[in-house]
C-alpha positions in Angstrom: -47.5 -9.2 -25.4 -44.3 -8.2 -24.6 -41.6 -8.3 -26.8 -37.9 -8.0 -26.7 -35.0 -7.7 -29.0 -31.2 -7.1 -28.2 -30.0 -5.1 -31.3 -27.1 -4.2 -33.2 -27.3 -2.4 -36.1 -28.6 -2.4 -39.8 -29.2 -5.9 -39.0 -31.1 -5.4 -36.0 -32.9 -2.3 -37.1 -34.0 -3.9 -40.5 -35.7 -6.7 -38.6 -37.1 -5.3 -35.8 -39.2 -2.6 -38.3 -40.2 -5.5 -39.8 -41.4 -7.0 -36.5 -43.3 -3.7 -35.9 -45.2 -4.1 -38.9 -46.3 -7.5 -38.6 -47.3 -6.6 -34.9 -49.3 -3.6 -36.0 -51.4 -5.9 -38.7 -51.8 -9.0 -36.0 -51.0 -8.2 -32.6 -51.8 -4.4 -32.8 -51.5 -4.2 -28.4 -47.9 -6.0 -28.6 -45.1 -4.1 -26.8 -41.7 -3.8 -28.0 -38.4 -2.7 -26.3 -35.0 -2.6 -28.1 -31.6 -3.0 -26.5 -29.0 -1.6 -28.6 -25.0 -1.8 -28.9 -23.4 0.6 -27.2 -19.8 -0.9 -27.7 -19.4 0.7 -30.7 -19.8 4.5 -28.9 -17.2 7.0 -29.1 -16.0 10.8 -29.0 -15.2 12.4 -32.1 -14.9 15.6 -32.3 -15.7 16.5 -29.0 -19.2 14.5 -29.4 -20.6 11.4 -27.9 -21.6 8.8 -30.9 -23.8 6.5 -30.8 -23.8 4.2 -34.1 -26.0 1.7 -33.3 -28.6 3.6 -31.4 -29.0 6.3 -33.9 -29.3 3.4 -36.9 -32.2 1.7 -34.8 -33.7 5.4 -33.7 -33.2 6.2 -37.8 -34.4 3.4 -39.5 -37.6 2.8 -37.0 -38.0 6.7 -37.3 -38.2 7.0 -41.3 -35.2 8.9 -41.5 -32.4 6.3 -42.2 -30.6 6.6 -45.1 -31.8 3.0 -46.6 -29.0 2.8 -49.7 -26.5 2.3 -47.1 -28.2 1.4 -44.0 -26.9 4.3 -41.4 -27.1 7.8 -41.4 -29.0 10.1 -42.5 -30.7 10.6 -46.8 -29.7 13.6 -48.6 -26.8 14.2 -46.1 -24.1 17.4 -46.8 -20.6 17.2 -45.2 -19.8 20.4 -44.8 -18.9 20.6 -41.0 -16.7 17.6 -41.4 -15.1 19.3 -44.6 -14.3 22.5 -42.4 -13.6 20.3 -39.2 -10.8 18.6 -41.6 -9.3 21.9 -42.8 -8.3 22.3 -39.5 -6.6 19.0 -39.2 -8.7 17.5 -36.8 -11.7 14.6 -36.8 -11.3 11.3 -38.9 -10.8 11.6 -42.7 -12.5 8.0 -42.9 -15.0 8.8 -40.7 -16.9 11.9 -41.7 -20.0 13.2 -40.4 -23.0 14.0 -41.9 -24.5 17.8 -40.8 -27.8 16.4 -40.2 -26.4 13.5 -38.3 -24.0 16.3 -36.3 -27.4 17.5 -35.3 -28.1 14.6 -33.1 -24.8 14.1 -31.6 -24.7 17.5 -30.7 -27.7 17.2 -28.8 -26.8 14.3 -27.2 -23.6 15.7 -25.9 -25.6 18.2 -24.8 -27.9 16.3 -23.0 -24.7 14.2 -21.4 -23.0 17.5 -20.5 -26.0 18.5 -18.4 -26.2 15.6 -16.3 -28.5 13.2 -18.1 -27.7 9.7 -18.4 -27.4 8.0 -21.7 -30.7 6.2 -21.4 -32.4 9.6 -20.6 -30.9 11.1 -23.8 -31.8 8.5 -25.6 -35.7 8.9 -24.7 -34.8 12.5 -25.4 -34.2 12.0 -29.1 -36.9 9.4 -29.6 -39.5 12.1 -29.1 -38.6 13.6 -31.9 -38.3 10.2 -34.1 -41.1 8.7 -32.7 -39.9 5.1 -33.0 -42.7 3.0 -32.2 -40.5 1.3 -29.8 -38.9 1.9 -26.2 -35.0 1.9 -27.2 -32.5 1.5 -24.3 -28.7 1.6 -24.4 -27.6 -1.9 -22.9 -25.9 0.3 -19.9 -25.6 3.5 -19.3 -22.0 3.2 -18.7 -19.8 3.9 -21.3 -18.6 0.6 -23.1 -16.1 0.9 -26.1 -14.8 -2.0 -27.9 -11.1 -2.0 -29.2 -9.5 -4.0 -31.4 -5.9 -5.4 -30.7 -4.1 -5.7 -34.4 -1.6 -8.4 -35.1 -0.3 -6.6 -38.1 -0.9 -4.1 -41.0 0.1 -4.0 -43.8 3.3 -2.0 -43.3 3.6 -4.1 -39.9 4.2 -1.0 -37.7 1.1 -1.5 -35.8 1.0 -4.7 -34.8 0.0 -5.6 -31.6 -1.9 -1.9 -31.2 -5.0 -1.8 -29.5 -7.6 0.5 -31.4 -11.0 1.6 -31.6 -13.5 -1.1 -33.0 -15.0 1.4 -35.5 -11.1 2.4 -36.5 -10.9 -1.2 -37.6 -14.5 -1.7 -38.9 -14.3 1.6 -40.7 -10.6 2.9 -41.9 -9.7 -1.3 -42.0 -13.2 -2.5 -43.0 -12.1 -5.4 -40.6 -9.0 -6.3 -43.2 -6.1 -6.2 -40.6 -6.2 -9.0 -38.8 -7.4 -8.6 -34.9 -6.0 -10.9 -32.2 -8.7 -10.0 -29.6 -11.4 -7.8 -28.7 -11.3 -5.5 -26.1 -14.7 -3.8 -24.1 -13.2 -1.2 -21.9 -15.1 0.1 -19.2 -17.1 -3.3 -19.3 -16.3 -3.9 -16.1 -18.1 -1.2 -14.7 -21.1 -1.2 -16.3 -24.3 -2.0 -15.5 -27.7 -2.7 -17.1 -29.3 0.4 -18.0 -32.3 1.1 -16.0 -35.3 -1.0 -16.9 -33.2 -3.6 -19.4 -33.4 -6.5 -16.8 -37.4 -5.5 -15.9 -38.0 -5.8 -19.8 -35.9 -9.0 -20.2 -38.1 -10.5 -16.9 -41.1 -9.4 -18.0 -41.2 -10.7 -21.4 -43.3 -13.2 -23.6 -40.7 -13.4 -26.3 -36.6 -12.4 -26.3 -35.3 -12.0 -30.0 -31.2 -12.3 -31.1 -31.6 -10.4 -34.5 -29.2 -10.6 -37.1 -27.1 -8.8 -35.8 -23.0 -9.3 -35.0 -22.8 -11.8 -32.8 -19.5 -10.9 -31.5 -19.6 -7.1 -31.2 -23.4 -6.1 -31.2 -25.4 -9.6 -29.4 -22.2 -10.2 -27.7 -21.4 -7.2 -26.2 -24.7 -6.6 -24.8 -24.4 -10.5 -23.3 -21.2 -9.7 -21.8 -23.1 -6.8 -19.5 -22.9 -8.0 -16.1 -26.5 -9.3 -15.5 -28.1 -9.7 -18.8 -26.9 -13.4 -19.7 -28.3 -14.5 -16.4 -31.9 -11.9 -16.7 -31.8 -14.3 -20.3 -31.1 -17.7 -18.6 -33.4 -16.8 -16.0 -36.6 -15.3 -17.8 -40.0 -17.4 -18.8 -40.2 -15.9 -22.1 -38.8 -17.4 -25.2 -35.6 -16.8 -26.5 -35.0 -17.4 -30.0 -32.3 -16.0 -32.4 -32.0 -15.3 -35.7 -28.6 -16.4 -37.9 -27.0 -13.2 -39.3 -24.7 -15.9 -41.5 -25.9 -17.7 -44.7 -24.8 -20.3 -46.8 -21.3 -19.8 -45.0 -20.9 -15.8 -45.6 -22.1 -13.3 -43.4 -25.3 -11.4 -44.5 -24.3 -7.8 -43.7 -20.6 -6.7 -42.8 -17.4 -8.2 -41.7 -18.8 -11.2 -38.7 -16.5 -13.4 -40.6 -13.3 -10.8 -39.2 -15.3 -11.3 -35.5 -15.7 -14.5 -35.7 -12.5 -15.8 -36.7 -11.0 -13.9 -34.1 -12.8 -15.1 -31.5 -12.5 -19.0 -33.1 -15.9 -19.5 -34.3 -16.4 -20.7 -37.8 -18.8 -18.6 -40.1 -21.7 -20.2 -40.4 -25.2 -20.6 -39.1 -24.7 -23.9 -37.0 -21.2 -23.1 -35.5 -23.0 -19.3 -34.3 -26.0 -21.2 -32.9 -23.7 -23.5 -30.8 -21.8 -19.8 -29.7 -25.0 -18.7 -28.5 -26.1 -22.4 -26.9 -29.2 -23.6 -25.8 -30.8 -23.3 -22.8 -31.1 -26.6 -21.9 -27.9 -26.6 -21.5 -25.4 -22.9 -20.3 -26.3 -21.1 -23.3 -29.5 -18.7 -23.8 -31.6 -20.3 -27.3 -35.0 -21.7 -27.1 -35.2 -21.8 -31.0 -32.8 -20.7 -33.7 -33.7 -19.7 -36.9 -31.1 -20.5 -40.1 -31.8 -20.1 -43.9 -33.2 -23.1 -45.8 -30.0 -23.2 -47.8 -28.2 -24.0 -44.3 -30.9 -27.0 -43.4 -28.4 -29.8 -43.4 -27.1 -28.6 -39.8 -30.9 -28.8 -38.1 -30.1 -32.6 -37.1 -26.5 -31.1 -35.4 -28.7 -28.5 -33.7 -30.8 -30.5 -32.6 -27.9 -32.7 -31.0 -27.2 -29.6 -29.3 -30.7 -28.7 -27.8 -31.2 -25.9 -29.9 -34.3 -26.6 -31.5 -34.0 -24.9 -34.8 -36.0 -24.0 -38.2 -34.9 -23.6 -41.7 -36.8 -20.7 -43.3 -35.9 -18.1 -45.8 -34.1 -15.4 -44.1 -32.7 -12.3 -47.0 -35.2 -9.2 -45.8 -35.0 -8.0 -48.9 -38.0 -5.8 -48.6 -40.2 -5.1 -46.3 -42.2 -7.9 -47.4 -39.9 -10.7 -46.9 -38.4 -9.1 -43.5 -41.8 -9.0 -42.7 -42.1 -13.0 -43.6 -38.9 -13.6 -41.1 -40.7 -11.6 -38.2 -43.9 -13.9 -38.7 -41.5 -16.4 -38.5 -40.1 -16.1 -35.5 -43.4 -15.3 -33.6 -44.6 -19.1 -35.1 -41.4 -21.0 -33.6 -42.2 -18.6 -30.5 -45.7 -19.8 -30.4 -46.4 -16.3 -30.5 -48.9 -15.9 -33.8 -51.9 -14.9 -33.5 -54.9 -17.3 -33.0 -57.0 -17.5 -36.6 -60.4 -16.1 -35.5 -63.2 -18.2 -36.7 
């Protein structure tokens, strides 16, 4: 079996080591290949981050830093603390030396010719995943934020980075649009649209569906790879009961028009009986009055309990979604 999953990521990266270990206990010979975000990449510092790569590469790895989802445990700041002193990096964006580690070797890597996708593979030797990770392209992609106003009003209308606004803002100035320079140019890193074609079963984590699912959608080529594969494509709702699970989506969303909640995402994302890319869409049981609205819509949809609390319940949801896939494994006799 081949699996695939187009990632953000805490979200993403919570769920699809959840997927991994369900796989390893029913379907030890399944295949798995992640897609990550790379709209949220930047340089800082003279160094090419990579937020939602590293978080999947991390958490899959055993060396995420699980109280707060990204980074690295135990971290010290002291290269941030001198890179400050000499009035330079992000005071609201600091650096962690063991994270510094791997952006220094990526830049490395980058400097020397290798593509993103090869540095990538690079860094996973290391972490050992248990799962191919590709960048969506190996172009770079960063998403900006255009502000209507702050607080003091004097940037309105300024277009800034996306993690500037996630981070320094957590998402509290109001954005008029999103922006994904470079987007243009970009293409599917190498074997993205092979995986996507040659898949049993697509996944949509819960993950942003503006800046993480939708960015990787918005790479020339991979809505159609998803429109056009045999496997099935079935997402998970990163919103419950109305709020979002992890984050600020309710900031994306509302820019972009889309109400927060679990049915108004799953019509975002369509089915594929129609233009959009769902098979099956997974909401919380506390959201199961819109199944009959989905269902309207030609998104067949399921109403199970979707907190991953632990690894057990995340676990649960990954079970889940291979039983709406028709996925699980047979009972032996």
């Amino acid at each position: 079996m081949n699996i695939v999953l187009l990632a953000g990521g805490v979200g993403g990266a919570r769920f699809t080591r959840g997927l991994l270990a369900e796989l390893a206990q029913t379907q030890p010979g399944a295949s798995v290949t992640v897609i990550v975000n790379t709209g949220d990449d930047m340089w800082l510092d003279g160094l090419r981050i990579c937020p939602d790569l590293d978080t999947v590469m991390y958490t899959l790895g055993g060396g995420i830093n699980e109280q707060q989802g990204w980074g690295r445990p135990e971290e010290t700041r002291r290269a941030s603390a001198e890179i400050a002193a000499y009035g330079r990096g992000w005071s609201w964006f600091t650096l962690g030396d063991l994270d510094l580690a791997t952006h220094i070797v990526r830049t490395d890597l980058l400097r020397s010719g290798s593509t993103l996708s090869q540095a990538t593979e690079f860094l996973c030797r290391r972490w050992k995943p248990g799962a191919r990770l590709l960048p969506m392209s190996d172009q770079p992609v960063e998403t900006h934020v255009r502000l209507e106003a702050d607080a003091d009003e004097h940037r309105a209308g300024e277009l800034i980075h996306f993690e500037e606004w996630w981070v320094r803002y957590r998402a509290a100035v109001e954005a008029t649009e999103f922006v994904q320079r470079g987007l243009a140019d970009a293409v599917p890193a190498p074997g993205v649209l092979a995986a996507i074609s040659e898949a049993d079963l697509v996944v949509l984590p819960p993950s942003n569906p503006v800046v993480s699912i939708g960015t990787i959608l918005a790479v020339p080529g991979i809505r159609a790879a998803l429109a056009a594969t045999s496997a099935r494509v079935v997402g998970v709702s990163p919103i419950i009961g109305g709020a979002a699970v992890r984050g600020m989506a309710d900031a994306c969303l509302r820019t972009i028009g889309v109400e927060t909640s679990a049915l108004a995402v799953g019509l975002h994302y369509g089915g594929r009986t129609g233009s959009g890319i769902l098979d099956a869409w997974l909401i919380d049981e506390t959201d199961a009055a819109a199944l009959p609205e989905l269902a309207a819509a030609g998104i067949r949809s399921v109403a199970v309990p979707l907190w991953m609390h632990d690894a057990a319940t995340t676990r649960a949801l990954a079970a889940a979604v291979l039983a709406v896939a028709g996925l699980s494994p047979v009972p032996q006799p």
